[in-house]
LOGU-757883 format. One record per residue (C-alpha): x, y, z; residue in one letter. Coordinates in steps of 0.001 Angstrom, whole numbers, padded with zeros to 6 digits, always signed. Example, Ala and Ser with C-alpha at 12.3 -4.5 7.8 and 13.67 -1.06 7.14 Angstrom:
2
+012300-004500+007800A +013670-001060+007140S 
This chain:
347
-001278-020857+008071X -003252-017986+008905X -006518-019494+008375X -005978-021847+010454X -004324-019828+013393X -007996-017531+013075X -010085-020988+013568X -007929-021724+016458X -008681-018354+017996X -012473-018651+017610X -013313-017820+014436X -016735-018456+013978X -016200-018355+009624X -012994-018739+008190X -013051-018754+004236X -009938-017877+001658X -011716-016410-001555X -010402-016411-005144X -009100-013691-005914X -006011-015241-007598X -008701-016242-010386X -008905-012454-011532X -004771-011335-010049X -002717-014532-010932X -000757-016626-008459X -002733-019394-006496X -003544-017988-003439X -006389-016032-001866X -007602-013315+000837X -007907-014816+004368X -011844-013584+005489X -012578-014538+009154X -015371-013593+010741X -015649-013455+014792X -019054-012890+016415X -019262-009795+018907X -019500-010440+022621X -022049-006994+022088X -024073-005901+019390X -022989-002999+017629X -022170-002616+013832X -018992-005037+013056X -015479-003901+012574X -012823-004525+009798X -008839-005431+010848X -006743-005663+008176X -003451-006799+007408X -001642-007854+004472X +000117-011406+003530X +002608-010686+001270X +006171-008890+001608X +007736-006617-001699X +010368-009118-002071X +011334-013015-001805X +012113-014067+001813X +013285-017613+000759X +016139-018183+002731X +015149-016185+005475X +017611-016484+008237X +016118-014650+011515X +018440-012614+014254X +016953-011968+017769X +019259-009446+019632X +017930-008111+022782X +014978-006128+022016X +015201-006466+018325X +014256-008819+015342X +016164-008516+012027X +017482-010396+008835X +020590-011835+008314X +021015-009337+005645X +020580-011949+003003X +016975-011054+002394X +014228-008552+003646X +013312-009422+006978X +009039-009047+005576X +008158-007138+008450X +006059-005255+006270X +003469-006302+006928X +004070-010110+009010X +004595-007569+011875X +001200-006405+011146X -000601-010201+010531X +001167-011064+014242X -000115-008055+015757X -004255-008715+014448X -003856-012332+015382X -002192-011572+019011X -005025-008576+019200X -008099-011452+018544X -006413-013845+021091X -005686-010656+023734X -009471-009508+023367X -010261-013137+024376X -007730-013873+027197X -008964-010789+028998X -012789-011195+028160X -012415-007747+026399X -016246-006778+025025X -016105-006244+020961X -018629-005805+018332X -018089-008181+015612X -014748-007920+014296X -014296-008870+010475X -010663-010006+009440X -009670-010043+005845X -005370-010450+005586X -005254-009933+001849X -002622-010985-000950X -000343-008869-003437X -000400-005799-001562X +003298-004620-002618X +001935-005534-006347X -000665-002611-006236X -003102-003215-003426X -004765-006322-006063X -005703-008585-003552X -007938-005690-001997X -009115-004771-005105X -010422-008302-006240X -011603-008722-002610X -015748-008940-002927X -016608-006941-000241X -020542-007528-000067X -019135-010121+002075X -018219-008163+005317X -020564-005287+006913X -018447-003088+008395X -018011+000001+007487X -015205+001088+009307X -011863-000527+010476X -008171-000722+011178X -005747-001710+008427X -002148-002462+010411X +000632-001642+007881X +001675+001948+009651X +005457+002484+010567X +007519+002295+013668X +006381+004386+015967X +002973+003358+018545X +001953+006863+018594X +001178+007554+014915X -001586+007496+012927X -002048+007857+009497X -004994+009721+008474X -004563+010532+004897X -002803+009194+001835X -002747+010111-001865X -004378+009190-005513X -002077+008020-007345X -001679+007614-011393X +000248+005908-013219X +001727+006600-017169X +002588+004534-019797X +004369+005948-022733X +005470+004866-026015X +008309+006754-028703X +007965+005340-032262X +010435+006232-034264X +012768+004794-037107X +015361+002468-037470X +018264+003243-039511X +022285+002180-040037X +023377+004642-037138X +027003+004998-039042X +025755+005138-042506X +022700+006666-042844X +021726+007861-039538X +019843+011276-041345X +016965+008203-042346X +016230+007610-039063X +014513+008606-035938X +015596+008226-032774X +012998+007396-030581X +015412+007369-027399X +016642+010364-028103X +012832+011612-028031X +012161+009897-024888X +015084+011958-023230X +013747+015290-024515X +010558+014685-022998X +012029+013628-019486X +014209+016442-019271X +010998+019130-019895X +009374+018138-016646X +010110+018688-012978X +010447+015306-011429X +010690+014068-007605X +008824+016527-004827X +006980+019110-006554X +005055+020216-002930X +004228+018828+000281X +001637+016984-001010X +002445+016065-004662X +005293+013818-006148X +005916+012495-009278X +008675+010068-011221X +009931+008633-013815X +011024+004761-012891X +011438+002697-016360X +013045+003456-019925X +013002+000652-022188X +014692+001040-025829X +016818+000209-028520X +018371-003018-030008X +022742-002500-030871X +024677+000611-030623X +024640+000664-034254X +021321+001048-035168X +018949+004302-034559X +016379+003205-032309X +012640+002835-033181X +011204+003046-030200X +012013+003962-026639X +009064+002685-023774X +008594+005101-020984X +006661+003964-017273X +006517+006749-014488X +003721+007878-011816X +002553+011037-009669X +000815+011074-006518X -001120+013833-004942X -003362+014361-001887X -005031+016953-004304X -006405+015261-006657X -006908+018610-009106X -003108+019186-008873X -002424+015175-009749X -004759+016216-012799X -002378+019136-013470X +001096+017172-013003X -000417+014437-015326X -001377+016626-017752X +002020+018661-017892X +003555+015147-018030X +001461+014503-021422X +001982+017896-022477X +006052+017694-022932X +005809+014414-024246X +003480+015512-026841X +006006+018302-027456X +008883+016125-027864X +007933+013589-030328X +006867+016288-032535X +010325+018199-031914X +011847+014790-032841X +009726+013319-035654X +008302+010687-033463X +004975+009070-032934X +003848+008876-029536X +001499+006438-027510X +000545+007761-024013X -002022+006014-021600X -002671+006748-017756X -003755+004326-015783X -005191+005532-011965X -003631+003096-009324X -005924+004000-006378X -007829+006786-005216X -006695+009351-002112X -008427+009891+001230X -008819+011317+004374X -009894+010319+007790X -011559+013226+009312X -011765+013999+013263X -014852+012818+014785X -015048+009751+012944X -015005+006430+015250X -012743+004915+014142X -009901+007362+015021X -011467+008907+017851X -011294+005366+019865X -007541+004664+018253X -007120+008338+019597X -008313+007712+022903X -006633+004076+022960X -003118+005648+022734X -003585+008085+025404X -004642+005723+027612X -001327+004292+027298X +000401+007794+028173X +001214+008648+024916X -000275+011847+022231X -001188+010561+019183X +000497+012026+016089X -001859+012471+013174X +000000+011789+009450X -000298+012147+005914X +001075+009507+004253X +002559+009529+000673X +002021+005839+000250X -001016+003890-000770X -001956+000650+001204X -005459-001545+001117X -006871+001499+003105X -007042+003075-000183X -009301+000887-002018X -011446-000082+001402X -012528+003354+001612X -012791+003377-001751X -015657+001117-001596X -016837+002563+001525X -015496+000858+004600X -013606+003443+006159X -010335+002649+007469X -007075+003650+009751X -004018+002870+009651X -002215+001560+012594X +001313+001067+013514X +002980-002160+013421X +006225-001402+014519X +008613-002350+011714X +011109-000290+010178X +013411+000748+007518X +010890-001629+005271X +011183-002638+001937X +015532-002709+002576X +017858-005670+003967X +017849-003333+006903X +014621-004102+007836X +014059-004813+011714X +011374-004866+014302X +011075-004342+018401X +009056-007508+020064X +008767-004415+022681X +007114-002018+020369X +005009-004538+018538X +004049-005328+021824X +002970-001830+022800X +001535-001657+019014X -000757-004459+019716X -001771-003109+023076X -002718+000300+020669X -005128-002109+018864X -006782-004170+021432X -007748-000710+023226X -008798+000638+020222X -011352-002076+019237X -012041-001490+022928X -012701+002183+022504X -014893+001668+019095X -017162-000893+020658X -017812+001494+023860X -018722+004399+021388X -020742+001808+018722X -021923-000643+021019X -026305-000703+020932X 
C-alpha cells in the first residue's frame, strides 16, 4: 500500500527489500527515493509499518477532533500516524512547490519486535546522513534528542527434580533460586536516566515435584552507558550469588538490544526542526527519551536522526487516540523542517 502511495507521489525509485529473509515474516522495508528540486546532500524520513499488537478487527471512531478505537483493539497509531504524516509531508512539499534536497524514505517493518526491520535494513543504499524518524508522542512542540542503550538478560536456574512430599531434601529448587536472586536487586527507576526490570519467569512442571529449572528474561536501559555496565553487572552478580546460596547451576547471557545516543545542538538536523516549530509560534521542548526506536540503530550506522512528533497518544493501550488537528500541525512541523534543512544544506 505504501509503495504504491510513494510512486503516486513522485517517487522517482520505489523498491521493498528483503529483510524478512534474515527477521522472518514475508514482508519488507519500503525504500523510496525522491530527487531534490536543489542539490544539497539527501535527507532520510522515517517511519515505521508495523503496530505492537494485532489490529484485525479494527473498528475506527471519528468524534470531533479525535480518532480512536472501538476499544476492541489498539487503534496502531503508533506509528500509522507517523506513515500518514511522511506521505502527506512528500505530497505538501509538492502541492506548494516547496524546494528540498533529495529526500530518502525508508518505512521499515517489526519495529515493536526490536527495531529488526532497521537493523536488517542495508543502508549502503541511501546517502543521507541525517534525517527525521516520525514515531515521537503527542505533543507538536517536542523533540526527542536522546534515548538510551539498552541490554537485555537471559538467565537460566538448573537445579533438581525431586518428589516435593517425599523426598524434597534430594532436590533443588531452581525457582526458589530464581526468587532469591530477584529479590537481591533494585528493580524499576534506579535514576533519571537508568531503569531496569525483570519481565519473564518461566519454571516448574506440577506442584508436586521440586523444580529443575526456573528461566529468567529481564533488561536495563541507561543513557550512560558505564552505569548500564554497572546495573548489568550487579544483575549477574546476585544471580551468581544465589545459585550458589541454593545449590544451583546457573546460565546467564546478555544480549545488547541497541545502542544510546544523543543529538547535540548545532547539528542540522535539529536546528531546522528547531527553527520549523517556531515558525509556527511555538518553543520547542528538547527530550530524553527512555525508549528505543529505528533512530537508534540509524545513528548507529551513522545517519543521524530526530525524532519527530506524530501526534498519537496513550500508545501501545486500547486507549490509544489521535487529533486529525494535531497531526495536522505535526505534519506542518515536518514539511518546514525539511524546509529549514535544505535552506541550511542546500549547495
Amino acid at each position: 500500500l505504501v509503495a504504491r502511495k510513494l510512486g503516486e507521489i513522485g517517487a522517482a525509485e520505489v523498491e521493498v527489500d528483503d529483510a524478512s529473509r534474515e527477521i522472518g515474516g514475508t514482508g519488507g522495508n519500503v525504500i523510496a527515493k525522491f530527487p531534490g528540486t536543489v542539490e544539497g546532500p539527501a535527507l532520510m524520513l522515517n517511519a515505521h509499518l508495523d503496530t505492537v499488537s494485532s489490529t484485525e478487527g479494527l473498528e475506527i471512531v471519528e468524534e470531533e477532533d479525535l480518532i480512536r478505537s472501538s476499544g476492541t483493539t489498539i487503534l496502531g497509531a503508533d506509528d500509522k500516524a507517523g506513515v500518514a504524516i511522511v506521505l502527506e509531508a512528500l505530497r505538501t512539499l509538492r502541492e506548494r512547490d516547496i524546494p528540498h534536497v533529495p529526500i530518502e524514505v525508508v518505512f521499515t517493518i517489526r519495529e515493536e519486535k526490536g527495531l529488526l526491520g532497521a537493523k536488517a535494513l542495508d543502508t549502503s543504499r541511501l546517502s543521507a546522513r541525517h534525517g527525521f524518524v516520525l514515531d515521537g508522542g503527542e505533543n507538536p512542540d517536542e523533540l526527542v534528542v536522546e534515548a538510551p542503550t539498552h541490554d537485555n538478560f537471559f538467565a537460566v536456574f538448573k537445579g533438581r527434580a525431586a518428589h516435593a512430599g517425599v523426598e524434597p531434601e534430594k532436590g533443588v529448587n531452581a525457582i526458589a533460586a530464581a526468587a532469591g536472586a530477584i529479590s537481591r536487586v533494585s528493580w524499576g527507576r534506579l535514576d533519571e536516566r537508568t531503569t531496569c526490570n525483570v519481565g519473564v519467569i518461566k519454571g516448574g512442571e506440577a506442584r508436586n515435584i521440586v523444580p529443575d529449572r526456573c528461566e529468567v528474561q529481564g533488561e536495563a536501559r541507561s543513557r550512560d552507558r558505564r552505569r548500564l555496565e554497572e546495573v548489568i553487572s550487579t544483575i549477574r552478580a546476585a544471580f551468581e550469588g544465589a545459585a550458589r546460596e541454593f545449590g544451583a547451576e546457573l546460565e546467564f547471557r546478555v544480549e545488547r538490544s541497541y545502542e544510546g545516543y544523543r543529538i547535540e545542538e548545532g547539528e542540522p538536523q535539529l536546528e531546522a526542526a528547531k527553527a520549523a516549530i517556531r515558525s509556527l509560534g511555538m518553543e520547542p521542548k528538547l527530550l530524553a527519551s527512555g525508549g528505543g526506536s529505528d533512530a537508534n540503530i540509524f545513528v548507529q550506522k551513522g545517519i543521524r536522526c530526530l525524532i519527530l512528533p506524530t501526534g498519537a497518544a496513550k500508545v501501545h493501550t486500547k486507549e490509544e487516540y489521535a487529533r486529525p488537528s494535531v497531526m495536522a500541525k505535526c505534519c506542518e512541523v515536518l514539511v518546514r523542517a525539511v524546509e529549514e534543512f535544505t535552506r541550511r544544506m542546500a549547495r
